[in-house]
N, CA, C and O atoms as a MOPAC input file, in Angstrom:
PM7 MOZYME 1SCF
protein

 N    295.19700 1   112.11800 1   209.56600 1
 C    295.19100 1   110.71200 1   209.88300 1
 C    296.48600 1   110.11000 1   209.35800 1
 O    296.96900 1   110.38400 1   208.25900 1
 N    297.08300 1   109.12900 1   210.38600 1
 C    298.37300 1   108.92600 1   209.60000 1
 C    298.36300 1   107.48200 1   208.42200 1
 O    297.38600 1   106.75600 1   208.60600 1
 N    299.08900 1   107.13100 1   207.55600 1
 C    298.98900 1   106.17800 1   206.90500 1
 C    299.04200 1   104.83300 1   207.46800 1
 O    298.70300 1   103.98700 1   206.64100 1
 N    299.29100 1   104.46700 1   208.36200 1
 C    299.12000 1   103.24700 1   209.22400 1
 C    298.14300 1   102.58100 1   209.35900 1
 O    298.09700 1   101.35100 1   209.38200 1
 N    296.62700 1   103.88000 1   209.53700 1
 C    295.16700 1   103.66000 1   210.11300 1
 C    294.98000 1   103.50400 1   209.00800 1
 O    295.55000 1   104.24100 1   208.20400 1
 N    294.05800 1   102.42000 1   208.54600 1
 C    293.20300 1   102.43900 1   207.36200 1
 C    291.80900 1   102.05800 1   208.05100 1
 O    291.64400 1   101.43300 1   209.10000 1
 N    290.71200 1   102.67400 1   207.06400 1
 C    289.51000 1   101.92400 1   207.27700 1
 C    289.25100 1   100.73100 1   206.34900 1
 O    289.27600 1   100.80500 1   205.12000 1
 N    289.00900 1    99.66100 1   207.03800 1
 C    288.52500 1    98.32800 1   206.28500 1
 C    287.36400 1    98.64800 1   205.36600 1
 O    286.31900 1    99.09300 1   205.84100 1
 N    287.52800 1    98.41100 1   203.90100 1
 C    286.14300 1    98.42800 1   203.23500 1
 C    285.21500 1    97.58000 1   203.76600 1
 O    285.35000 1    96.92500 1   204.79900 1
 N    284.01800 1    97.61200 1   202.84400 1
 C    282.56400 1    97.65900 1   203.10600 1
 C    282.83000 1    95.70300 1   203.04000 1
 O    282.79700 1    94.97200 1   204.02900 1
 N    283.02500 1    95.35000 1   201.90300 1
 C    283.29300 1    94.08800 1   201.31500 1
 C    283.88600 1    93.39000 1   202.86300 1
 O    283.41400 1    92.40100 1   203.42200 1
 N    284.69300 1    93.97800 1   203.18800 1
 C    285.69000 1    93.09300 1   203.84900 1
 C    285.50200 1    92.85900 1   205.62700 1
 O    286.35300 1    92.43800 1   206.40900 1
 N    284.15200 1    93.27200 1   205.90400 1
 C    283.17500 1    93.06500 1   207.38800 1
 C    283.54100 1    91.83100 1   208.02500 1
 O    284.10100 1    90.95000 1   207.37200 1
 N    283.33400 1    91.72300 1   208.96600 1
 C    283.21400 1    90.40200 1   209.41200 1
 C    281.55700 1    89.91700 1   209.47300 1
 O    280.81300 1    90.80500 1   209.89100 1
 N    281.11800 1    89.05500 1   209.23100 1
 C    279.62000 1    88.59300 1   209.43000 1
 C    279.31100 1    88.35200 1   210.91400 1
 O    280.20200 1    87.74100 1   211.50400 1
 N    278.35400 1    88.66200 1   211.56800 1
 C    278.28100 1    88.70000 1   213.09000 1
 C    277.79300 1    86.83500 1   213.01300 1
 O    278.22200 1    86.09000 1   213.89300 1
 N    277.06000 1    86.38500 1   212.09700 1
 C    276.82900 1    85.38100 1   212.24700 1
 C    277.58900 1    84.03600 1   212.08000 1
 O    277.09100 1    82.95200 1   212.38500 1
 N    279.02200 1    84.21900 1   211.49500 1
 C    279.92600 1    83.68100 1   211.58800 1
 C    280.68600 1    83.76400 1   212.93500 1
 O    281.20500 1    82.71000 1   213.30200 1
 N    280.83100 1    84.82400 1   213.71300 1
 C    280.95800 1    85.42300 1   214.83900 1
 C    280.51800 1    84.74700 1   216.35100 1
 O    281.35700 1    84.49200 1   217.21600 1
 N    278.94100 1    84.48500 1   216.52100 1
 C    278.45700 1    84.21400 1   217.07000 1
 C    277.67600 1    82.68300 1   216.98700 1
 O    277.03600 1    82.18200 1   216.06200 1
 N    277.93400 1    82.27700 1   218.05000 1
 C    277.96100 1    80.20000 1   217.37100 1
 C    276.29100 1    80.44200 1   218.55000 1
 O    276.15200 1    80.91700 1   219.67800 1
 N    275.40800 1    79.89600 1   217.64600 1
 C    273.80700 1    79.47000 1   217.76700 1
 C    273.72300 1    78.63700 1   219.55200 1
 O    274.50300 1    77.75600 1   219.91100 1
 N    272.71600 1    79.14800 1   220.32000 1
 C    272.94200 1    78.31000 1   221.02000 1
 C    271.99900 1    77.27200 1   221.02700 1
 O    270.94100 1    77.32400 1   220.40000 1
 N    272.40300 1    76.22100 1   221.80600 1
 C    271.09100 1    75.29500 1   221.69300 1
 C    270.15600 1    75.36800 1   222.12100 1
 O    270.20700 1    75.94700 1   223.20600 1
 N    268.49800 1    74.83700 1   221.62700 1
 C    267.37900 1    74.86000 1   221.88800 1
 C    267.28600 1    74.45300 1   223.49900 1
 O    266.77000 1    75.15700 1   224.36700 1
 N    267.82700 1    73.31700 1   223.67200 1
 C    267.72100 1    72.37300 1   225.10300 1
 C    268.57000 1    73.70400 1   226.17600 1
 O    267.80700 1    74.22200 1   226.99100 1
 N    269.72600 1    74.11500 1   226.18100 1
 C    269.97400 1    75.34000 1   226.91000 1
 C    269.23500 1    76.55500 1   227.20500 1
 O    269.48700 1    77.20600 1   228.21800 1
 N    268.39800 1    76.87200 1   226.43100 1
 C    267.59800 1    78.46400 1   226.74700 1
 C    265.85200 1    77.93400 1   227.13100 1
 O    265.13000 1    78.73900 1   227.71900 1
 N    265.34800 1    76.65800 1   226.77000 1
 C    264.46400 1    76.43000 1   227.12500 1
 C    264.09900 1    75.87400 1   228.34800 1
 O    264.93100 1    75.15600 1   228.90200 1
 N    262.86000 1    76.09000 1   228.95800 1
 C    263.13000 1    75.42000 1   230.14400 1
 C    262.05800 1    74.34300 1   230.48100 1
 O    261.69200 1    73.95500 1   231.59000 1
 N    261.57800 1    73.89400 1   229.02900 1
 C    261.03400 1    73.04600 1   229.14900 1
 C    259.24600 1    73.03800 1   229.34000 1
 O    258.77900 1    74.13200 1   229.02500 1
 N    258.44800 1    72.26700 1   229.68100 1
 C    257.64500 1    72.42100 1   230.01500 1
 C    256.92400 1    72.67800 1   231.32400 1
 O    256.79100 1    71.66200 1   232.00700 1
 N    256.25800 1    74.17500 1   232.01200 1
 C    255.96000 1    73.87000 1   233.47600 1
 C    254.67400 1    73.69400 1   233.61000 1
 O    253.98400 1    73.98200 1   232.63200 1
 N    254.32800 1    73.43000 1   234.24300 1
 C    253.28500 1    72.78700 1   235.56000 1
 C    252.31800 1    73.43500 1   235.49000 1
 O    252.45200 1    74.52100 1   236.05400 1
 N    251.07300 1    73.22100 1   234.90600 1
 C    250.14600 1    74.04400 1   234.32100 1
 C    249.48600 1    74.80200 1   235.83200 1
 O    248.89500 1    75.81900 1   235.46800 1
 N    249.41300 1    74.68000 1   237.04700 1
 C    249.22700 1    75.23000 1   238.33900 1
 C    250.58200 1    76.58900 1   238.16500 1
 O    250.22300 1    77.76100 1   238.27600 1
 N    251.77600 1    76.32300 1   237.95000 1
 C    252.48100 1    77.38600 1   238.12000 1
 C    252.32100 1    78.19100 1   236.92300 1
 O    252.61900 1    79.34500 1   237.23300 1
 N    252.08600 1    78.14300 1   236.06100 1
 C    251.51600 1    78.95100 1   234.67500 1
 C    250.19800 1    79.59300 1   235.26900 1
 O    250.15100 1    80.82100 1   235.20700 1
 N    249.42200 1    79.12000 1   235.67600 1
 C    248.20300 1    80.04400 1   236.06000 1
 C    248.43800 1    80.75900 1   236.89400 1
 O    247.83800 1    81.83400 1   236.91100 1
 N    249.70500 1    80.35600 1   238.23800 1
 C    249.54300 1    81.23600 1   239.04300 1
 C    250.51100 1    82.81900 1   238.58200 1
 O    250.48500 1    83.95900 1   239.04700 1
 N    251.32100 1    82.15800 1   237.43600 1
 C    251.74000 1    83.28300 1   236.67100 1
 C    251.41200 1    84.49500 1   236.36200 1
 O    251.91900 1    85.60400 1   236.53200 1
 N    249.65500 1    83.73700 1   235.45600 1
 C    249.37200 1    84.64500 1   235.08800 1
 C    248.13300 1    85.50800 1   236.00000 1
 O    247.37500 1    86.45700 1   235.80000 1
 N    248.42800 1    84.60600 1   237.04100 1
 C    247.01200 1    85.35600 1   238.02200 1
 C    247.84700 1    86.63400 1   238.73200 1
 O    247.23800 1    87.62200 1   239.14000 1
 N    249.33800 1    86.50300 1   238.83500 1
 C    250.25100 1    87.52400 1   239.17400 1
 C    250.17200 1    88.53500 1   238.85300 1
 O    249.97800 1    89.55600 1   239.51300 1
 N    250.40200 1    88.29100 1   237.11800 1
 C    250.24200 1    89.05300 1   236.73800 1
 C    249.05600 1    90.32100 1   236.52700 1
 O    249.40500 1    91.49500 1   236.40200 1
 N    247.40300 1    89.82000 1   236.50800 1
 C    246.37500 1    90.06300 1   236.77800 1
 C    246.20600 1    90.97000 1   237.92700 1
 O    245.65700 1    92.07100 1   237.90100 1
 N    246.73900 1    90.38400 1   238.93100 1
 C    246.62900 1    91.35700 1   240.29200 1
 C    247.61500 1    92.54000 1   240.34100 1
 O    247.50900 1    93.59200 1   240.97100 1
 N    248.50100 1    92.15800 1   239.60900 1
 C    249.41300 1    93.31000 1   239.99500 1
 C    248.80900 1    94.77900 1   238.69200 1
 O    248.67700 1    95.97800 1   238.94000 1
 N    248.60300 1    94.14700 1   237.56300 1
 C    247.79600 1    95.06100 1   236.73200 1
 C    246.18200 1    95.52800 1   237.14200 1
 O    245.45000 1    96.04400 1   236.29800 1
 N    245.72500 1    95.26200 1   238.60400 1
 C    244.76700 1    95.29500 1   239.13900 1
 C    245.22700 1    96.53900 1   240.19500 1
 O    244.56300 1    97.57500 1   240.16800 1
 N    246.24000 1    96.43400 1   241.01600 1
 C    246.59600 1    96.91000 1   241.68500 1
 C    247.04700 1    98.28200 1   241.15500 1
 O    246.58900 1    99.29600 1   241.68200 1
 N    247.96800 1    98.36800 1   240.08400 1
 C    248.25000 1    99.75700 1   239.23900 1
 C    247.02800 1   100.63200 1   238.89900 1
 O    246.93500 1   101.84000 1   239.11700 1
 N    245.96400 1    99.70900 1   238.24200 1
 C    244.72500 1   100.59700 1   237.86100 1
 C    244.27600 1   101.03400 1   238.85200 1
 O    244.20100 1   102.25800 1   238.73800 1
 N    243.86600 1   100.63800 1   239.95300 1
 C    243.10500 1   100.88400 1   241.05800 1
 C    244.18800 1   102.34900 1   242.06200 1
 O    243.74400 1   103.34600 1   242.63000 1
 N    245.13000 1   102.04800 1   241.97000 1
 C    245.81600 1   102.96900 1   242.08000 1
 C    246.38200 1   104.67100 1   241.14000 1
 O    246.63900 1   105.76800 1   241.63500 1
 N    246.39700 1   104.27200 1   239.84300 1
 C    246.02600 1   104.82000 1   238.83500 1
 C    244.61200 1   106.20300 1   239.00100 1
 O    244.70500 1   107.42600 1   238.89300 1
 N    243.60200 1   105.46100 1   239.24800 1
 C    242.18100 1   105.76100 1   239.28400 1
 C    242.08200 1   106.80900 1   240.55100 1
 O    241.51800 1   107.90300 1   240.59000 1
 N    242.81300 1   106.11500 1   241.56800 1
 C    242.54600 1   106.79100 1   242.85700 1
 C    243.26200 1   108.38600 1   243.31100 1
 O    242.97100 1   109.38900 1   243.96200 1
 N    244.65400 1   107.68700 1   242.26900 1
 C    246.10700 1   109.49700 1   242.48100 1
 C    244.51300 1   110.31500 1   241.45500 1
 O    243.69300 1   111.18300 1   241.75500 1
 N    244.76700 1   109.31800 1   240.01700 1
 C    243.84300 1   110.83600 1   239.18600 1
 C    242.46800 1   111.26900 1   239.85200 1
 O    241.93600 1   112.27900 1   239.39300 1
 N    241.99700 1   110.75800 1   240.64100 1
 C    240.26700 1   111.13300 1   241.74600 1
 C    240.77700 1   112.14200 1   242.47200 1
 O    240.38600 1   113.30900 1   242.47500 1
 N    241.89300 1   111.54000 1   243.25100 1
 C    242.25800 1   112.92400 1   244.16500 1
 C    242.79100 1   114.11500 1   243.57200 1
 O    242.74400 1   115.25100 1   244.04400 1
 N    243.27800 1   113.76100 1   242.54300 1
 C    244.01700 1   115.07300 1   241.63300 1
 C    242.84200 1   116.27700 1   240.95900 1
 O    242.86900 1   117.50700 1   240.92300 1
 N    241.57700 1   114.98200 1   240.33700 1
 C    240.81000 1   115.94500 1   239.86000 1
 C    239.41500 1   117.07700 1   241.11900 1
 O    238.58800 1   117.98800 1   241.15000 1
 N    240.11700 1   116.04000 1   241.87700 1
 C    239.04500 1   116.63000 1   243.10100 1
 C    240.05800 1   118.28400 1   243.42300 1
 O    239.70100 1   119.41100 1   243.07800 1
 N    241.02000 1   118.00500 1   243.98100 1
 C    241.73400 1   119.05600 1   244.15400 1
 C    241.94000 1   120.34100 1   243.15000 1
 O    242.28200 1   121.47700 1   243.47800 1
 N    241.70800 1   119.96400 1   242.14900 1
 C    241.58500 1   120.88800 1   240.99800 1
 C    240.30300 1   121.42300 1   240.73000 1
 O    240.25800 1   122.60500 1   240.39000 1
 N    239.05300 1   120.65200 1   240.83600 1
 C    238.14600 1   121.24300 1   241.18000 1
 C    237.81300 1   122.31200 1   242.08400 1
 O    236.93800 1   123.13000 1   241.80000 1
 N    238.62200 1   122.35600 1   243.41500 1
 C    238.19700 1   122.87800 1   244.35000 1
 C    238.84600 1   123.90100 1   244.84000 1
 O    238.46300 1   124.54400 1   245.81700 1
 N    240.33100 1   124.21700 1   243.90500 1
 C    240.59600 1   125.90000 1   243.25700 1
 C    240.08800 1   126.40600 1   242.27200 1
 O    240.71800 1   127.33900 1   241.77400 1
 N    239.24100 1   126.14100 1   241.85100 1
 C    238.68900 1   126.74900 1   240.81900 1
 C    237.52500 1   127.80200 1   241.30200 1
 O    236.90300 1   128.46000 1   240.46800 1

């Protein structure tokens, strides 16, 4: 390594939080929504975790059927 490169000690870091300036609350929030679009949120969500299981259930039925029936 030539004498030019040094590694910066431990002491002498930069702080990331000096680094990085906080952003504001009013920028990342979006406020309050619409208690109709919150439900339909979470009814989204519901169906689509409805849809995986049911699908889920149906690959492993056919899988265990087929395995049954080399045996």
């Amino acid at each position: 390594m030539s004498e030019s490169v040094k590694a910066r000690p431990y002491n002498d870091r930069v702080e990331l939080e000096s680094v990085i300036e906080p952003v504001p609350a009013d920028a990342t929030s979006l406020g309050m929504i619409p208690e109709y679009l919150e439900t339909a949120i979470y009814l989204y969500f519901v169906v689509v975790a409805a849809i995986g299981l049911f699908l889920h259930r149906h690959i492993w039925r056919g899988y265990r059927r087929t395995e049954r029936s080399e045996n």
